[in-house]
PDB file of N, CA, C, O and CB in Angstrom:
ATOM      1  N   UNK A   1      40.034  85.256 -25.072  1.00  0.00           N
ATOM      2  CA  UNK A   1      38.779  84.630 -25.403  1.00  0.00           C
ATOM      3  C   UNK A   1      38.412  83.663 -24.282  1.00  0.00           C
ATOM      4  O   UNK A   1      39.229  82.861 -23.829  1.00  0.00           O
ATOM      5  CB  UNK A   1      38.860  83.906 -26.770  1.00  0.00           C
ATOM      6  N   UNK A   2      37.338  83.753 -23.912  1.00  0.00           N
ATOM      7  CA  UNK A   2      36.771  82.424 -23.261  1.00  0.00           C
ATOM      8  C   UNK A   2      35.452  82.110 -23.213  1.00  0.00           C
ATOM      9  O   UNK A   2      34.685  82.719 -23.959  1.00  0.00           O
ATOM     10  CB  UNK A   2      37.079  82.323 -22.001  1.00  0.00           C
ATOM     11  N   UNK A   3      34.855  80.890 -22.137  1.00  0.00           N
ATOM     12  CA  UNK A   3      33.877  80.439 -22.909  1.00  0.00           C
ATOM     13  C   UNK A   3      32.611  81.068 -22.919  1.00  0.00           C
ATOM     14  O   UNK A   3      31.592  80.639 -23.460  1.00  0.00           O
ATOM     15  CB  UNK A   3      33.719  79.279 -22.649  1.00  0.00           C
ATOM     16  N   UNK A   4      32.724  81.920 -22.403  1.00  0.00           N
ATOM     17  CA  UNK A   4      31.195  82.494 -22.404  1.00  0.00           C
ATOM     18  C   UNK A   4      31.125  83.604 -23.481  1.00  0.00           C
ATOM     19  O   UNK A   4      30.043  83.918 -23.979  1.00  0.00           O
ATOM     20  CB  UNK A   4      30.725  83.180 -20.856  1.00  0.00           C
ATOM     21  N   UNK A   5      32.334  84.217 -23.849  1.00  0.00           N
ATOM     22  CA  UNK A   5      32.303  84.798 -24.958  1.00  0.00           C
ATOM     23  C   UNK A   5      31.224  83.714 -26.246  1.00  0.00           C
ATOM     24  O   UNK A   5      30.171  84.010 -26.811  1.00  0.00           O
ATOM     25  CB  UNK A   5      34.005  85.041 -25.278  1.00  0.00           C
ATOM     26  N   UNK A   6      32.102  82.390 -26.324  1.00  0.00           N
ATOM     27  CA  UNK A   6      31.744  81.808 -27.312  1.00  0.00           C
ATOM     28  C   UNK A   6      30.826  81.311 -27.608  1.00  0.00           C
ATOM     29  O   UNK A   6      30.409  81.168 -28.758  1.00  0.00           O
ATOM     30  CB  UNK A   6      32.222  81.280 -27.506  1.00  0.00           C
ATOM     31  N   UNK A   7      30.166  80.825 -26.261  1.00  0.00           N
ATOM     32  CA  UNK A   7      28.815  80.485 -25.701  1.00  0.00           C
ATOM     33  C   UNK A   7      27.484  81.294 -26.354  1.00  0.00           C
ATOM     34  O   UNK A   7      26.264  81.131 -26.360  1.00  0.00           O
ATOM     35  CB  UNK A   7      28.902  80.803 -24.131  1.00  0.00           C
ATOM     36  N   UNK A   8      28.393  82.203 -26.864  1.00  0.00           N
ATOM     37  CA  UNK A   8      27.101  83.378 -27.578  1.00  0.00           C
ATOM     38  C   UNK A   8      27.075  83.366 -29.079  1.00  0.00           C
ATOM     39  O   UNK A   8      26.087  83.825 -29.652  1.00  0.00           O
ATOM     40  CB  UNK A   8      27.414  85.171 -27.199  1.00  0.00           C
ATOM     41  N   UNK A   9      28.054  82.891 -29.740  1.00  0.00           N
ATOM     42  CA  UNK A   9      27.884  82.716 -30.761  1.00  0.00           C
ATOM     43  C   UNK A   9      27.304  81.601 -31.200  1.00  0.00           C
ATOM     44  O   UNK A   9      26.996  80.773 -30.343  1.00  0.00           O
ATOM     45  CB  UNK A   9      28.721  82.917 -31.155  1.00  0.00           C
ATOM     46  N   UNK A  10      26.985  81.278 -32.764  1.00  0.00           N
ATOM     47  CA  UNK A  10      26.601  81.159 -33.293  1.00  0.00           C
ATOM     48  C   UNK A  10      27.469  79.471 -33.654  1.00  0.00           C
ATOM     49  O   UNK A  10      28.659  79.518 -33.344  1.00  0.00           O
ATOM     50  CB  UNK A  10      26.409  82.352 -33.836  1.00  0.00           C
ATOM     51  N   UNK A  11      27.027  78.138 -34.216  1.00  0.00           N
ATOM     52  CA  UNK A  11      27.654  77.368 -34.495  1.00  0.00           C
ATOM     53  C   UNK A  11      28.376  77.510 -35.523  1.00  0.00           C
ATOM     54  O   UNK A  11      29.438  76.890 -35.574  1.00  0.00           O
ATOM     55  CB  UNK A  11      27.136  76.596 -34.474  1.00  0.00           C
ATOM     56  N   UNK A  12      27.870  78.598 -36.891  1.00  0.00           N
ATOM     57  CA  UNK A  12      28.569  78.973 -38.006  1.00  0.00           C
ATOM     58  C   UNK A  12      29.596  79.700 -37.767  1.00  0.00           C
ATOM     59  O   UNK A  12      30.637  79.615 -38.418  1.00  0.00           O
ATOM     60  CB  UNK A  12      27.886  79.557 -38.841  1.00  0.00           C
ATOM     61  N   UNK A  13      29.361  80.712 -36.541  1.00  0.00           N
ATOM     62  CA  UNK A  13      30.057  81.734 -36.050  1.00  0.00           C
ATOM     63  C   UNK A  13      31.678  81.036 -35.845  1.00  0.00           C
ATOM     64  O   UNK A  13      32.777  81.284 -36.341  1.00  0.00           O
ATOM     65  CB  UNK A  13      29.253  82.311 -34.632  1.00  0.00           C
ATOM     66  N   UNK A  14      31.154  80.019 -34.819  1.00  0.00           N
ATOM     67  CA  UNK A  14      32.068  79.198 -34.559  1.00  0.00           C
ATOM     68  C   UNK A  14      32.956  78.626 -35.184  1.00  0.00           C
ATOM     69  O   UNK A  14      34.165  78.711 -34.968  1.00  0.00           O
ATOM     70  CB  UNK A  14      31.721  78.573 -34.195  1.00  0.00           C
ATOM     71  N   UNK A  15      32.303  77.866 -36.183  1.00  0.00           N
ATOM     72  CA  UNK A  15      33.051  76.935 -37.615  1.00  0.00           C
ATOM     73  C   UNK A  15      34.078  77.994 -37.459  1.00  0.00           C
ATOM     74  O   UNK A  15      35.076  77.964 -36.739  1.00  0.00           O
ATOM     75  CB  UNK A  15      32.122  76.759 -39.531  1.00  0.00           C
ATOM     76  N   UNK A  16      33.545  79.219 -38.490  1.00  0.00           N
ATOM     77  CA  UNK A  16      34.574  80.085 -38.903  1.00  0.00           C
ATOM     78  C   UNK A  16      35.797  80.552 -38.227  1.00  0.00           C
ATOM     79  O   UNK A  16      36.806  80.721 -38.912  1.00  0.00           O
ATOM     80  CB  UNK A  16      34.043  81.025 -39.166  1.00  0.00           C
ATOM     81  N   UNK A  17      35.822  80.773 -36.998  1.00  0.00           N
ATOM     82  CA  UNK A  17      36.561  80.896 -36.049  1.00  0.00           C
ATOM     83  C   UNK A  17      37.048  80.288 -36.040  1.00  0.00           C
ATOM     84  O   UNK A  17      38.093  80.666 -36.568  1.00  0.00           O
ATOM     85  CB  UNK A  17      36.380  81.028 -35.218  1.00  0.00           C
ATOM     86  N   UNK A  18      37.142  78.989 -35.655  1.00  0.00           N
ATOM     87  CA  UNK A  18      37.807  77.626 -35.524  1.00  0.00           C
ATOM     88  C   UNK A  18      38.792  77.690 -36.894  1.00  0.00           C
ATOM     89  O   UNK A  18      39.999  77.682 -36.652  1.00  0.00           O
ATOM     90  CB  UNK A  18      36.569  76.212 -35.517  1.00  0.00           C
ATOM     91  N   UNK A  19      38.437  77.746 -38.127  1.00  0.00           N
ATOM     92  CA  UNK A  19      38.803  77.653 -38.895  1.00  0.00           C
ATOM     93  C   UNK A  19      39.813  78.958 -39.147  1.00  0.00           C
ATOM     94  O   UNK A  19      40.537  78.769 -40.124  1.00  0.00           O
ATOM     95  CB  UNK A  19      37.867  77.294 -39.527  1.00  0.00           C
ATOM     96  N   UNK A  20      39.969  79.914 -38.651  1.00  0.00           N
ATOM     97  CA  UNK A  20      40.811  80.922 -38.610  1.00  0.00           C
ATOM     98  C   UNK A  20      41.567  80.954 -37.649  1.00  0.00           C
ATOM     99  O   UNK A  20      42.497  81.758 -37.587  1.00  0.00           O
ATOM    100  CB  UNK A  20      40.317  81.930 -38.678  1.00  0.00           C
ATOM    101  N   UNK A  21      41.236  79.865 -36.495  1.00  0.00           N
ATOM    102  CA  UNK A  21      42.768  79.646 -35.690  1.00  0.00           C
ATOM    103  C   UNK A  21      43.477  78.734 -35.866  1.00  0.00           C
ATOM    104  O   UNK A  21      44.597  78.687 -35.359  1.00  0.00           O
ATOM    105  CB  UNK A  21      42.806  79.526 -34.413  1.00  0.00           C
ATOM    106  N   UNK A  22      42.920  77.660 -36.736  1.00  0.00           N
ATOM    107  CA  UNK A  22      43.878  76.632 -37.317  1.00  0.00           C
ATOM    108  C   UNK A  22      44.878  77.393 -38.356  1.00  0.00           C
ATOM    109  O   UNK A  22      46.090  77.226 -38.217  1.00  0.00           O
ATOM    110  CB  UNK A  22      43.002  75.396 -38.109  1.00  0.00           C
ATOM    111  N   UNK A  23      44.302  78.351 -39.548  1.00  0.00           N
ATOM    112  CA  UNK A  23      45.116  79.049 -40.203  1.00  0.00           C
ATOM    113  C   UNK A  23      46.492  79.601 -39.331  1.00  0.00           C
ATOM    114  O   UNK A  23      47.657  79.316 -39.609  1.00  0.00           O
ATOM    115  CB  UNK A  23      44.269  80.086 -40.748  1.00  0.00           C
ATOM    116  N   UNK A  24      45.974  80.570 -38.072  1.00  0.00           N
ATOM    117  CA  UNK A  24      46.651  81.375 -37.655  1.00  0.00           C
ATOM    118  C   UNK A  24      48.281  79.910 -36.800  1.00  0.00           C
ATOM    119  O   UNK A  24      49.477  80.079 -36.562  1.00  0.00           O
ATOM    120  CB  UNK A  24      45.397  82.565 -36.537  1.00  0.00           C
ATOM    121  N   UNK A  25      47.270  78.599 -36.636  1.00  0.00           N
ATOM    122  CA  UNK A  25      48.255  78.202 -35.736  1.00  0.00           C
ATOM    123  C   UNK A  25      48.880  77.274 -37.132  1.00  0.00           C
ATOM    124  O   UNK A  25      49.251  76.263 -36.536  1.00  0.00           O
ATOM    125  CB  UNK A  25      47.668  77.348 -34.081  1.00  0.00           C
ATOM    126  N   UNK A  26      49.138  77.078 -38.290  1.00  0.00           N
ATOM    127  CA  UNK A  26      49.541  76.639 -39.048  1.00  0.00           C
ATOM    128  C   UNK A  26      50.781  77.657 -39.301  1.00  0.00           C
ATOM    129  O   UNK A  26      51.925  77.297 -39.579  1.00  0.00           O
ATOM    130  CB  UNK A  26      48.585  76.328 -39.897  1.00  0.00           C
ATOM    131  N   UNK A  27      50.201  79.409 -39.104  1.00  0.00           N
ATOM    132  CA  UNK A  27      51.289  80.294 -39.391  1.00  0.00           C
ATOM    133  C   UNK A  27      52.115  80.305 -39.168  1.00  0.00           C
ATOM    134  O   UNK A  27      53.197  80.464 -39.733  1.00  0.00           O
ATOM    135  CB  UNK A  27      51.344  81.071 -39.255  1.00  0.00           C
ATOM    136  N   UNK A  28      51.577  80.028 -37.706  1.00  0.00           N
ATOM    137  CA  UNK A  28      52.513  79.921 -36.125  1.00  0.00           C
ATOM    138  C   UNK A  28      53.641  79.009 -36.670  1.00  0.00           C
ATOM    139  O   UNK A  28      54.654  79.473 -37.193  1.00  0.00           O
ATOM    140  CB  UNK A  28      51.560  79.016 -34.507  1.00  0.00           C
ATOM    141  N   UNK A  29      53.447  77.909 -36.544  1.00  0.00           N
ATOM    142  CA  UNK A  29      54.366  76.645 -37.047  1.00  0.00           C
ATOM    143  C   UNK A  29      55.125  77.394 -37.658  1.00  0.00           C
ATOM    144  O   UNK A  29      56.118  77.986 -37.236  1.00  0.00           O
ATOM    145  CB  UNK A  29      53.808  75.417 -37.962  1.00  0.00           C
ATOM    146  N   UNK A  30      54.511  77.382 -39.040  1.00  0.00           N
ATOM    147  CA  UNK A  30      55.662  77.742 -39.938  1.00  0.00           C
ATOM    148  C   UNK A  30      56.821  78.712 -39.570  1.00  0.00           C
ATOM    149  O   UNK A  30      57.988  78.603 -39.946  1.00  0.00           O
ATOM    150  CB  UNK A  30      55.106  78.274 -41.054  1.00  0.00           C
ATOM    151  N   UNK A  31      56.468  79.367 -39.030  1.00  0.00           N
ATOM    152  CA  UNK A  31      56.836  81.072 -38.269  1.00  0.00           C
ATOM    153  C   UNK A  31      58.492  80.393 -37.714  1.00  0.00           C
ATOM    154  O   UNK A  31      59.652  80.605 -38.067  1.00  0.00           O
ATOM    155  CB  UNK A  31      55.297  81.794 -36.346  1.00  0.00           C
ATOM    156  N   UNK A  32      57.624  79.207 -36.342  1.00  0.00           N
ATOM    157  CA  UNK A  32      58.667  78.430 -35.622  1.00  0.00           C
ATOM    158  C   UNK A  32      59.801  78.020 -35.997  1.00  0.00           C
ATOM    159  O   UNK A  32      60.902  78.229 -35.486  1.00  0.00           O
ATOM    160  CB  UNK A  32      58.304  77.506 -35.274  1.00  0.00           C
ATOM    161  N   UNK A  33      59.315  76.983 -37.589  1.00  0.00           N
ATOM    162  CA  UNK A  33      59.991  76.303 -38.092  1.00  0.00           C
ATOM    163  C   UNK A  33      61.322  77.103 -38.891  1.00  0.00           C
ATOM    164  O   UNK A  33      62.401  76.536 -39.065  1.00  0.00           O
ATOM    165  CB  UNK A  33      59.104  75.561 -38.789  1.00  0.00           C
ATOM    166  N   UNK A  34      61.059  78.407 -39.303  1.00  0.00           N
ATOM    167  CA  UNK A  34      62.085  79.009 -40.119  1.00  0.00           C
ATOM    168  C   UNK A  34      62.704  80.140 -39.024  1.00  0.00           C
ATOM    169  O   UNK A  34      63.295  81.172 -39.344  1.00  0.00           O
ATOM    170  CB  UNK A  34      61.412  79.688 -41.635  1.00  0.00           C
ATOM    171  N   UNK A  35      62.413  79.674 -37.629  1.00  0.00           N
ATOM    172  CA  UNK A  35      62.963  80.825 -36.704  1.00  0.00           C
ATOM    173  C   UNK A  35      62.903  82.438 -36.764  1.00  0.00           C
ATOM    174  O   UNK A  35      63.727  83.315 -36.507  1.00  0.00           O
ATOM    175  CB  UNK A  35      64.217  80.620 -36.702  1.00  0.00           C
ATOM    176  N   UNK A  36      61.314  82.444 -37.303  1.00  0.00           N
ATOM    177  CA  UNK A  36      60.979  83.800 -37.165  1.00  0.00           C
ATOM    178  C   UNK A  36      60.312  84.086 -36.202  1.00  0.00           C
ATOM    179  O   UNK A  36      60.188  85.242 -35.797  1.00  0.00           O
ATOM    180  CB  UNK A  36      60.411  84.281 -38.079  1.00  0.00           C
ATOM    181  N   UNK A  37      59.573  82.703 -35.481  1.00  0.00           N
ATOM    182  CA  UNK A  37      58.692  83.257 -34.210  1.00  0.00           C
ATOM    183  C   UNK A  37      59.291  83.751 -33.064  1.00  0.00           C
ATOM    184  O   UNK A  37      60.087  83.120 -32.369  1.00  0.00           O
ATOM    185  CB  UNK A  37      57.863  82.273 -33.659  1.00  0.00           C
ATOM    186  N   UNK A  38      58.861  85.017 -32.846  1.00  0.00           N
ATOM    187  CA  UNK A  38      59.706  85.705 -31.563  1.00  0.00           C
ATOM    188  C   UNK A  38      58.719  85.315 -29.530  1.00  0.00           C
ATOM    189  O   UNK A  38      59.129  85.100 -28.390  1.00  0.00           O
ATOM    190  CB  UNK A  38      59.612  88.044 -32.136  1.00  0.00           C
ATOM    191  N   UNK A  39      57.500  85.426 -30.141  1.00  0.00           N
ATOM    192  CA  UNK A  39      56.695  85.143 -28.729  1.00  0.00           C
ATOM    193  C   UNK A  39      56.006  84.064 -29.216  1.00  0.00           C
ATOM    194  O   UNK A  39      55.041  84.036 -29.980  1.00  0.00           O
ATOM    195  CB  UNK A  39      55.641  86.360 -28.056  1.00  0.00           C
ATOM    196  N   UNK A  40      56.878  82.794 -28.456  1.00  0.00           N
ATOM    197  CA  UNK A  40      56.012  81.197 -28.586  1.00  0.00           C
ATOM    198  C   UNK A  40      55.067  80.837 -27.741  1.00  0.00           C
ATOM    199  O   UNK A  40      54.632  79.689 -27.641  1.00  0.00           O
ATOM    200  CB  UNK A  40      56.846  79.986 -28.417  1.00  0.00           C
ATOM    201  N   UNK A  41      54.668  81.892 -27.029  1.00  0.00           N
ATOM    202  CA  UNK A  41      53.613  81.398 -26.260  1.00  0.00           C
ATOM    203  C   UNK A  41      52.210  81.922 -26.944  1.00  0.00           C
ATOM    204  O   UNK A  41      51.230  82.025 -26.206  1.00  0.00           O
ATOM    205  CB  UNK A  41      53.810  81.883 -24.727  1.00  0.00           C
ATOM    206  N   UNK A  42      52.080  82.285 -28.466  1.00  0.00           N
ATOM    207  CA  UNK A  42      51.233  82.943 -29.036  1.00  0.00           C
ATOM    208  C   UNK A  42      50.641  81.316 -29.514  1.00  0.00           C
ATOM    209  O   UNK A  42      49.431  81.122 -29.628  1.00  0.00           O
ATOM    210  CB  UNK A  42      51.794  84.236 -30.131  1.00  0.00           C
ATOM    211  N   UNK A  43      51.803  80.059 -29.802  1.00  0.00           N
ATOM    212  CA  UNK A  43      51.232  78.760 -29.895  1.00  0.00           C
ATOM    213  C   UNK A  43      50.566  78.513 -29.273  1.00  0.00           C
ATOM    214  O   UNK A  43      49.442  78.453 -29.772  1.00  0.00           O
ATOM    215  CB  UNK A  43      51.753  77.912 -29.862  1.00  0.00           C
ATOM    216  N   UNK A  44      50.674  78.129 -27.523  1.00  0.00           N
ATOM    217  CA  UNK A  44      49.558  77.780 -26.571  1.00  0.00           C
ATOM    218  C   UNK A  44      48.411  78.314 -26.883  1.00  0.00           C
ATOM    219  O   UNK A  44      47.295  77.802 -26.970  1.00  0.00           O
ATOM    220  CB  UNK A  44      49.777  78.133 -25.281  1.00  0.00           C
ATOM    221  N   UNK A  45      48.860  79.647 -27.085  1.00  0.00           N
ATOM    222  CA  UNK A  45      47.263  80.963 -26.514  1.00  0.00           C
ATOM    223  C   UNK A  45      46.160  80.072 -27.954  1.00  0.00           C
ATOM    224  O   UNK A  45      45.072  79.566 -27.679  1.00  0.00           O
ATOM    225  CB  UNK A  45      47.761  83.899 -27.088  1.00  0.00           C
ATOM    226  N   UNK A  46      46.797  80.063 -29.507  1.00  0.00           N
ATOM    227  CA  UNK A  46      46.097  79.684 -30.190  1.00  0.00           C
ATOM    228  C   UNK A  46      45.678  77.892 -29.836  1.00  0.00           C
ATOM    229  O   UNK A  46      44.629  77.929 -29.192  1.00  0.00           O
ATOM    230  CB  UNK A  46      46.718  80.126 -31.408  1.00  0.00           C
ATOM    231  N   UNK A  47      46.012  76.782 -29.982  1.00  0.00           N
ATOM    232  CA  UNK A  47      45.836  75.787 -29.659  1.00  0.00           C
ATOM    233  C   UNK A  47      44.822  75.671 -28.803  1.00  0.00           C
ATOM    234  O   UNK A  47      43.868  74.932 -29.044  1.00  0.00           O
ATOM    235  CB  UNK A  47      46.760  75.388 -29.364  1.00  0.00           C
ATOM    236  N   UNK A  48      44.927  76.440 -27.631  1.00  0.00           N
ATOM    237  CA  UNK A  48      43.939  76.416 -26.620  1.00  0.00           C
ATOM    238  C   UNK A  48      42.578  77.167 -27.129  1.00  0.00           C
ATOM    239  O   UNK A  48      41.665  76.343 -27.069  1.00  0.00           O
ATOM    240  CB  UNK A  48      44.549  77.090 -25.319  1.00  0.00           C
ATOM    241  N   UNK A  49      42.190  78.207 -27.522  1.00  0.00           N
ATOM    242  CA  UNK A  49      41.807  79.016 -28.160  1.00  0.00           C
ATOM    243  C   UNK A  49      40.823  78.078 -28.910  1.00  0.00           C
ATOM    244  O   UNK A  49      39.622  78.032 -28.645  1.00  0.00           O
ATOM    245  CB  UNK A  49      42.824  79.784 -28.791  1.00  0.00           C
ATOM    246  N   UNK A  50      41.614  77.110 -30.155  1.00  0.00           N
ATOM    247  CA  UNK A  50      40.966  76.207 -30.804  1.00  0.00           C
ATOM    248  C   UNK A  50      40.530  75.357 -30.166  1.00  0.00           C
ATOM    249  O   UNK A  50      39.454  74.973 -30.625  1.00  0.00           O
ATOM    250  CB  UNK A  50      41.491  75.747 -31.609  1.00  0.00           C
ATOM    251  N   UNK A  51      40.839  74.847 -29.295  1.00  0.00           N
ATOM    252  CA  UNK A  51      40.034  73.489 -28.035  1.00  0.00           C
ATOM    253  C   UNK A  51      38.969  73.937 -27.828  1.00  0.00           C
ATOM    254  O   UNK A  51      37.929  73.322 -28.064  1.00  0.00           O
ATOM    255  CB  UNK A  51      40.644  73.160 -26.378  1.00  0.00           C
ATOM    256  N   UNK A  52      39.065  75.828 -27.043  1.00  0.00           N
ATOM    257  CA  UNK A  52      37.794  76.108 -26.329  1.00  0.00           C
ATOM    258  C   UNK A  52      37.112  75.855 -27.599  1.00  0.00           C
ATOM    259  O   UNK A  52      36.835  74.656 -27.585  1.00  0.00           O
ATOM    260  CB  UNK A  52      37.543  77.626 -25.535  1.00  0.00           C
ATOM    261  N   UNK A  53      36.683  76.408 -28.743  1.00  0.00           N
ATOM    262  CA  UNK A  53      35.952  76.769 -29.900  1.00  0.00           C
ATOM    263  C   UNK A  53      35.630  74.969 -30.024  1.00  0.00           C
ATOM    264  O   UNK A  53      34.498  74.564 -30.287  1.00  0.00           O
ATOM    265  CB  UNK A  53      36.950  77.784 -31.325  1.00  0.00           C
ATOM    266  N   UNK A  54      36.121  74.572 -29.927  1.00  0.00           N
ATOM    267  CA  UNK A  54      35.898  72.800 -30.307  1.00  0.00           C
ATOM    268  C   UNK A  54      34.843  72.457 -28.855  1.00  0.00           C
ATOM    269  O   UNK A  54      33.794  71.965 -29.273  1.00  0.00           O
ATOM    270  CB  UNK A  54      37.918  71.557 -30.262  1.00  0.00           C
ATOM    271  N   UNK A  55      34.839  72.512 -28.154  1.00  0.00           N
ATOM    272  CA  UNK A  55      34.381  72.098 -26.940  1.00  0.00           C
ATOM    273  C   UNK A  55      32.974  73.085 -27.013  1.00  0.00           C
ATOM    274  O   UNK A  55      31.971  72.414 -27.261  1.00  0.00           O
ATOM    275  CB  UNK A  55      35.562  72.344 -25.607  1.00  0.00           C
ATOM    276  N   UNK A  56      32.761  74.308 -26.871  1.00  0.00           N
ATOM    277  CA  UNK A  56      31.724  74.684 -26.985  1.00  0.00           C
ATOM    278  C   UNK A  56      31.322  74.001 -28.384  1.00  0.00           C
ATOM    279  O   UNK A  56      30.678  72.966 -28.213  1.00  0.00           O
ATOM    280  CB  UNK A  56      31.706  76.085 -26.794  1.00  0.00           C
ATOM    281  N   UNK A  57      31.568  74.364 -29.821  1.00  0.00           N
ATOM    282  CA  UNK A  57      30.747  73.083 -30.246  1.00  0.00           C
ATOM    283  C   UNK A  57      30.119  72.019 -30.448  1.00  0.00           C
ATOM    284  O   UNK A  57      29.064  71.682 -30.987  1.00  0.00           O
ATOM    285  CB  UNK A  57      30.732  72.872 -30.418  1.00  0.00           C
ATOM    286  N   UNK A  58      31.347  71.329 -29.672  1.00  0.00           N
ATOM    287  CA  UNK A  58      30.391  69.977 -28.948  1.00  0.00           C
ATOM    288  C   UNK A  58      29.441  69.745 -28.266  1.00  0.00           C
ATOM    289  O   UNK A  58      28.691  68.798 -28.505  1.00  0.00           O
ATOM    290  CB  UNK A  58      30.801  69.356 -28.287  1.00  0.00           C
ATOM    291  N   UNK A  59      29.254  70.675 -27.140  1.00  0.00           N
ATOM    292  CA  UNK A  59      28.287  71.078 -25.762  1.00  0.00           C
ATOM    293  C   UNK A  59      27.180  71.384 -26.803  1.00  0.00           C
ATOM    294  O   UNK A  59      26.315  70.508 -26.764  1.00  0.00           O
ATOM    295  CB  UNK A  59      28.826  72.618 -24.505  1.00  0.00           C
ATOM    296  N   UNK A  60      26.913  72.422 -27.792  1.00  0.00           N
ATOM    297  CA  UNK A  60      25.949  72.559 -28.209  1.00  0.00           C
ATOM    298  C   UNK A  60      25.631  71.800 -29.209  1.00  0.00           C
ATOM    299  O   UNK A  60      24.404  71.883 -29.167  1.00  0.00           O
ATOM    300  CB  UNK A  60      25.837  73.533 -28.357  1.00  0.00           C
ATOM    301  N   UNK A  61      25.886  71.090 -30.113  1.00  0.00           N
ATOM    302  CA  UNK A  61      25.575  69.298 -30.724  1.00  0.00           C
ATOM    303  C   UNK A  61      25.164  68.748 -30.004  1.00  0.00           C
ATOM    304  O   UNK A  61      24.079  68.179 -30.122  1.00  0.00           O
ATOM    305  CB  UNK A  61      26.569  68.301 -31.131  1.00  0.00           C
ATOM    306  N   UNK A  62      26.015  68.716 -28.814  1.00  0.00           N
ATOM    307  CA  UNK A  62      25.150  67.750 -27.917  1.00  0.00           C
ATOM    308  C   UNK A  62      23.602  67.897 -27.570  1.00  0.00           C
ATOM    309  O   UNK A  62      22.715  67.055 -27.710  1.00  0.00           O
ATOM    310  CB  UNK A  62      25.768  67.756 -26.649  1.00  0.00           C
ATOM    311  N   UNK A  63      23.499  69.534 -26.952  1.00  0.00           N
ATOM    312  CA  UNK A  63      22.228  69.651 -26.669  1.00  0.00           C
ATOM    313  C   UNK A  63      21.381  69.747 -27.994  1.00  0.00           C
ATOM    314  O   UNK A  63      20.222  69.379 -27.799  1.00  0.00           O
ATOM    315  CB  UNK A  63      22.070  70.786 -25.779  1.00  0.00           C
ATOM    316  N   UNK A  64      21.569  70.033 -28.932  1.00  0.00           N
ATOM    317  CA  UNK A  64      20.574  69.937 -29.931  1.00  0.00           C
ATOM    318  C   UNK A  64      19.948  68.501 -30.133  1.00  0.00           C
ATOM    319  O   UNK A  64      18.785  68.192 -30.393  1.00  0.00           O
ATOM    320  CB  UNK A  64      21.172  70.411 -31.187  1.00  0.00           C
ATOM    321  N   UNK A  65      21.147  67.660 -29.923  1.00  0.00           N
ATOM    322  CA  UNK A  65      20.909  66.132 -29.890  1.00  0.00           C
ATOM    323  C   UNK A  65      19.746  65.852 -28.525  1.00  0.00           C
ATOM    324  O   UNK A  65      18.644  65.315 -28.630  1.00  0.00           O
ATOM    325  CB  UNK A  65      22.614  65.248 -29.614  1.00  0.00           C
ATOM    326  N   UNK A  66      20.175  66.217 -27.675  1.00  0.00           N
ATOM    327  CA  UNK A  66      19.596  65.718 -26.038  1.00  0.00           C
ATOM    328  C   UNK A  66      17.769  66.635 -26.644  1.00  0.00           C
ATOM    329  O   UNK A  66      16.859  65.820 -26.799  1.00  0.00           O
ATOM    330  CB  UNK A  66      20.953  66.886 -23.939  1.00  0.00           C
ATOM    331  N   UNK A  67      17.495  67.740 -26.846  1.00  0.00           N
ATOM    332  CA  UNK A  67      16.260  68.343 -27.597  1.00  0.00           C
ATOM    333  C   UNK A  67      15.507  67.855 -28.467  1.00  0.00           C
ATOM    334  O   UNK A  67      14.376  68.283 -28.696  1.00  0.00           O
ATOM    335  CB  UNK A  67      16.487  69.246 -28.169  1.00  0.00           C
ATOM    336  N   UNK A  68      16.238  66.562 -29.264  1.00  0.00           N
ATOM    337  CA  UNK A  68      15.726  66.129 -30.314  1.00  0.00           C
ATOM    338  C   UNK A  68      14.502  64.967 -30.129  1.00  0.00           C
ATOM    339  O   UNK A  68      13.948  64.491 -31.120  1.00  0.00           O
ATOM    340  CB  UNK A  68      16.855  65.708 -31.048  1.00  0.00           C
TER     341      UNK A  68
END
């Protein structure tokens, strides 16, 4: 994923997303915690993943704000 992918969606689009990589990185954890996670770099990929999705949200709040 990156940002120009996200850049195209939608702010709802977004929410939702966002909200399905927190799930996925909550999994993650858990996954960690009981030593089932086999590829830990699937943590970064999500974490980051959720930043980008956070950051393009912001950029566009912002400009709706800066339009207003």
């Amino acid at each position: 994923m990156n940002a120009k992918e996200l850049n195209d969606k939608s702010p709802d689009e977004l929410r939702t997303q966002l909200a399905e990589l927190k799930k996925e990185s909550f999994n993650l954890r858990f996954q960690q915690a009981t030593g089932a996670l086999e590829n830990t770099a699937q943590m970064r990929r999500v974490r980051r993943d959720a930043a980008r999705v956070k950051t393009v949200l912001n950029q566009k709040a912002a400009a709706a704000a800066a339009t207003e």
